[in-house]
Backbone as CSV, one residue per row, in Angstrom:
resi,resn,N_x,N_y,N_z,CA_x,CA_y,CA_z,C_x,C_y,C_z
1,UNK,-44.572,-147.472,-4.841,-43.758,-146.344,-5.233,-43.274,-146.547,-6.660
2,UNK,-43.468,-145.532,-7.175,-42.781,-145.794,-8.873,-42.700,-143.980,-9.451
3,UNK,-42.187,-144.550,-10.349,-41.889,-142.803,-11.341,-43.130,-142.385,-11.521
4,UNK,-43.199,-141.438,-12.110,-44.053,-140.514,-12.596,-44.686,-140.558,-13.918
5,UNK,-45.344,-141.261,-14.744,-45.685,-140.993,-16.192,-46.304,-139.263,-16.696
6,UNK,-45.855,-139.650,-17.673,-46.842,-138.153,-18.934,-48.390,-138.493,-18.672
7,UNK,-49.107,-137.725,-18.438,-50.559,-137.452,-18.353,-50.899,-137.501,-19.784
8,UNK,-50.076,-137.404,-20.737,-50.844,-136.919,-21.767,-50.654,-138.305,-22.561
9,UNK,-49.018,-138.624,-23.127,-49.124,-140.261,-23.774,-48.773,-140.754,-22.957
10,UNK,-48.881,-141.086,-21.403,-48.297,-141.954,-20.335,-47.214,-142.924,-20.229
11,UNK,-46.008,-142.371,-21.009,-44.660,-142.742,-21.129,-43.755,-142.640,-19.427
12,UNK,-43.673,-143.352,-18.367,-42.527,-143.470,-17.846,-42.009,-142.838,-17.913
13,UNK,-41.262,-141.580,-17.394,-39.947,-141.010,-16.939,-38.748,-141.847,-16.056
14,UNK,-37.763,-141.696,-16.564,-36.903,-142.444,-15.850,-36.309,-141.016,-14.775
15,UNK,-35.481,-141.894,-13.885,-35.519,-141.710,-12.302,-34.675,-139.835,-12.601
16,UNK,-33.638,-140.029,-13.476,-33.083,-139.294,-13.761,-33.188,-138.129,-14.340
17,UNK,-34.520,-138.371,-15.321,-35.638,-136.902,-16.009,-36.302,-136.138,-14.672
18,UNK,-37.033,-137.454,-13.958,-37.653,-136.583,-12.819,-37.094,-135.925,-12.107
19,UNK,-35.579,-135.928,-11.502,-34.808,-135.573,-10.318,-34.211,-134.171,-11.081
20,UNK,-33.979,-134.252,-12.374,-33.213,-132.757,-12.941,-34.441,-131.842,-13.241
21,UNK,-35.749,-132.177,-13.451,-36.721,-131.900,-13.652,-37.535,-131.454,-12.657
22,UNK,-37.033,-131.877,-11.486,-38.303,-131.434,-10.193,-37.774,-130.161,-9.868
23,UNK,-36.921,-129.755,-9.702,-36.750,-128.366,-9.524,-37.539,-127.115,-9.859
24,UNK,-38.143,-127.445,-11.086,-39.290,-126.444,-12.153,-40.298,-127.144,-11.526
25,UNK,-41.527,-126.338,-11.840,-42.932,-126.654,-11.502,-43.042,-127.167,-13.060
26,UNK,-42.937,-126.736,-14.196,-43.384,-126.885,-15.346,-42.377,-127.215,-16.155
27,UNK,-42.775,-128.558,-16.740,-41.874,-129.574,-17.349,-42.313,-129.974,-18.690
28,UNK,-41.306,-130.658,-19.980,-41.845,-130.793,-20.662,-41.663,-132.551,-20.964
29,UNK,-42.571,-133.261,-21.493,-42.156,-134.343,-22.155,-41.046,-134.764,-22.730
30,UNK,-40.351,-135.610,-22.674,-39.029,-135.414,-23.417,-39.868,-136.738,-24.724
31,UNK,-41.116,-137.289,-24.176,-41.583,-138.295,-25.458,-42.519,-138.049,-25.933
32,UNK,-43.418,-137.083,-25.856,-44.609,-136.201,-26.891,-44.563,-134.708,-26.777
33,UNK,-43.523,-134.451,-25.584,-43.606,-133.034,-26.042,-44.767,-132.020,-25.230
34,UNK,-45.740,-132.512,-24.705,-46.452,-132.020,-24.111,-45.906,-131.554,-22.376
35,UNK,-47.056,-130.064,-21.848,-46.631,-129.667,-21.112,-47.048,-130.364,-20.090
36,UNK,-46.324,-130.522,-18.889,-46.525,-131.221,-17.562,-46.145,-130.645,-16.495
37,UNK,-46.808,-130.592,-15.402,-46.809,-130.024,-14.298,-46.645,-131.022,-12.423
38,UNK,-45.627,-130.515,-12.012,-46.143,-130.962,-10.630,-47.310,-130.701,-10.110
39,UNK,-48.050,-131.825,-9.996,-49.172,-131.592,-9.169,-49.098,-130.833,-7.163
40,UNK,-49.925,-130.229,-7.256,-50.027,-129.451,-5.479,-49.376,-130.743,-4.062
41,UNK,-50.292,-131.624,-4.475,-49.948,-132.404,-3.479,-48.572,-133.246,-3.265
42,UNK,-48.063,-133.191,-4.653,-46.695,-134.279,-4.767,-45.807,-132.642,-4.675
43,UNK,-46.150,-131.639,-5.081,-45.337,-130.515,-4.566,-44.584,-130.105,-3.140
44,UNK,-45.854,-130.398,-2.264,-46.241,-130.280,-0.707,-45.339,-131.330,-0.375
45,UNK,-45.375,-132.491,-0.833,-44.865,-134.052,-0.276,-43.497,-133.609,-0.708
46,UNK,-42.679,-132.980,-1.551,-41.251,-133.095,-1.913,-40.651,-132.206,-0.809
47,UNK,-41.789,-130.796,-0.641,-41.232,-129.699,0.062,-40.934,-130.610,1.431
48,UNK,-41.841,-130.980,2.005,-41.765,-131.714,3.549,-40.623,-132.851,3.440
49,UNK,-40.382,-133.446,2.358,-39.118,-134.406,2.333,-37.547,-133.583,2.229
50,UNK,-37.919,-132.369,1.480,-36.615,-132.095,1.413,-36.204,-130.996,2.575
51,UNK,-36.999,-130.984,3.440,-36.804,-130.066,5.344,-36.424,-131.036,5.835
52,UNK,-36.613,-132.259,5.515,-36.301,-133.532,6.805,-35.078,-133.732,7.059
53,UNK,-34.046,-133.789,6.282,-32.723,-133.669,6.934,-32.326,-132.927,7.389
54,UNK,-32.574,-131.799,8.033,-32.066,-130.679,9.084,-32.806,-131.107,9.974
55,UNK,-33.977,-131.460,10.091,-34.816,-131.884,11.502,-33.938,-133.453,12.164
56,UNK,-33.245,-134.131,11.137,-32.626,-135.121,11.450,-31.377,-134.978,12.077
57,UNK,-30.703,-134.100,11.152,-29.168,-133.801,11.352,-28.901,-132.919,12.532
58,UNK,-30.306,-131.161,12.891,-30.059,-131.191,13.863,-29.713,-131.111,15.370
59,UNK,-30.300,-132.414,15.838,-29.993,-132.962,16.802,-28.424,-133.167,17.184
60,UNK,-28.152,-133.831,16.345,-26.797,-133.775,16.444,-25.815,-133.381,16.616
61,UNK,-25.388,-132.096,15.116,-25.323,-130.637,15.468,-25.124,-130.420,17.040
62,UNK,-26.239,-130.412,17.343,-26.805,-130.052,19.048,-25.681,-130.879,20.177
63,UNK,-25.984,-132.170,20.102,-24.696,-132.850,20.618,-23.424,-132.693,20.479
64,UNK,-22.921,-131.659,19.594,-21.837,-131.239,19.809,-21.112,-132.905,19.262
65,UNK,-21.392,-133.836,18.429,-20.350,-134.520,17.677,-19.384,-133.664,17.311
66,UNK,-18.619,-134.986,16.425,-17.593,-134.491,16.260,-17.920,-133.557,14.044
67,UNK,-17.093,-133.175,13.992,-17.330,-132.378,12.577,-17.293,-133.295,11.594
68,UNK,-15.982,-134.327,11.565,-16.389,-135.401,10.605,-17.666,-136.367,10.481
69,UNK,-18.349,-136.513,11.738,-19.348,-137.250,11.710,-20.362,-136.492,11.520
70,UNK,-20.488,-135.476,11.673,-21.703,-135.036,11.525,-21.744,-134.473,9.865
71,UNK,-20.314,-134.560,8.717,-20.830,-134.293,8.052,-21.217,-135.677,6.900
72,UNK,-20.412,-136.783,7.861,-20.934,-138.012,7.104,-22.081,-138.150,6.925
73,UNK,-22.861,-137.787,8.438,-24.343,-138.268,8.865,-25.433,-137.280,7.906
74,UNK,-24.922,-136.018,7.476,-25.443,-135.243,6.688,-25.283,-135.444,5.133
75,UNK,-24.556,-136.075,4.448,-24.366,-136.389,3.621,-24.711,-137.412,3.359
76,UNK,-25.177,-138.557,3.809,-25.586,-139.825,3.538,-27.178,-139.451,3.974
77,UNK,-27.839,-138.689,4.776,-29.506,-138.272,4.836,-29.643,-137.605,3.712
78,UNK,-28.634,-136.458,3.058,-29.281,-136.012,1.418,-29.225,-137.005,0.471
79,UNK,-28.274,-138.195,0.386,-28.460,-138.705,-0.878,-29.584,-139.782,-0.690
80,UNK,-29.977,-140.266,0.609,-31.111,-141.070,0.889,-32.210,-140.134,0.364
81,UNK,-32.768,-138.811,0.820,-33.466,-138.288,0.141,-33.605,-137.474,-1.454
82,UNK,-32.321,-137.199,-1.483,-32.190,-137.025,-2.916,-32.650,-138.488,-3.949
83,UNK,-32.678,-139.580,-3.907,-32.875,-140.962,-4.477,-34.474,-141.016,-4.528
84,UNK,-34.867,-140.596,-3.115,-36.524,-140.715,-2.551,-37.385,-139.848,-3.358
85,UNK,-36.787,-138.704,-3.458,-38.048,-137.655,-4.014,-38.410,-137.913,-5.404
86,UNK,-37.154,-138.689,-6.597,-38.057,-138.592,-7.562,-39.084,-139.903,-7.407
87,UNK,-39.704,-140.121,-6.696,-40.621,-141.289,-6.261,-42.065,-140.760,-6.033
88,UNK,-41.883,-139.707,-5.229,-43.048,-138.985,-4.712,-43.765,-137.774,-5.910
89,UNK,-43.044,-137.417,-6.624,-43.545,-136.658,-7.957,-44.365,-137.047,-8.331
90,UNK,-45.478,-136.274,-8.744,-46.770,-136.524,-9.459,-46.869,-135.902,-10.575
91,UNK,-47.405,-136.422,-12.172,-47.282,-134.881,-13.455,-49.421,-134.630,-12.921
92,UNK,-49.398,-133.311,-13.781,-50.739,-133.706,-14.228,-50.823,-132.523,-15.518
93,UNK,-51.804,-132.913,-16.089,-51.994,-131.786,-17.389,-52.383,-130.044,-16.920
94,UNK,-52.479,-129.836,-15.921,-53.127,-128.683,-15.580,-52.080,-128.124,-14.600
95,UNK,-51.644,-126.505,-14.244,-51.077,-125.963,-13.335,-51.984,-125.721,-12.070
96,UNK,-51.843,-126.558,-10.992,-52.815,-126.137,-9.644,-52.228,-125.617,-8.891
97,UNK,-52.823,-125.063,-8.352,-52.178,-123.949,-7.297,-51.678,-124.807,-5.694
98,UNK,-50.521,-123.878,-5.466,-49.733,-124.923,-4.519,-51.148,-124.440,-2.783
99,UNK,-51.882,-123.728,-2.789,-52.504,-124.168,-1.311,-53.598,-124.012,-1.863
């Protein structure tokens, strides 16, 4: 698992470019300037990571916990996945279509 480099001068993004950055499909270099894109498949992989905490949380929900716990338990599954996704990001030089 690691960041994401530029396709174009393959500079490293740090954790923090990618995560304010994944939101857009189309990104720019912040170290040549060139355009960059989420690739389809690391697109697909963020979408399915960022549904997973409601499939987690709920269950719970469901059990009828209590309100404080369930919003601990919900709040500590987003920032586990909020940390995760800029991991799974892919750039590539080209816009592909998401299916």
């Amino acid at each position: 698992m690691s960041l994401p480099a530029c396709q174009h001068c393959h500079s490293k993004w740090t954790w923090r470019e990618v995560f304010f950055k994944t939101l857009r499909r189309k990104m720019k270099c912040n170290y040549c300037g060139a355009v960059q894109y989420v690739d389809s498949k690391s697109m697909k992989r963020v979408s399915f990571i960022s549904v997973l905490p409601v499939f987690i949380w709920l269950p719970l929900f469901l059990l009828r916990t209590s309100l404080v716990w369930n919003i601990v338990v919900l709040f500590v599954i987003l920032t586990v996945v909020m940390m995760f996704i800029p991991y799974q990001v892919r750039l590539s030089n080209k816009e592909e279509p998401l299916w």
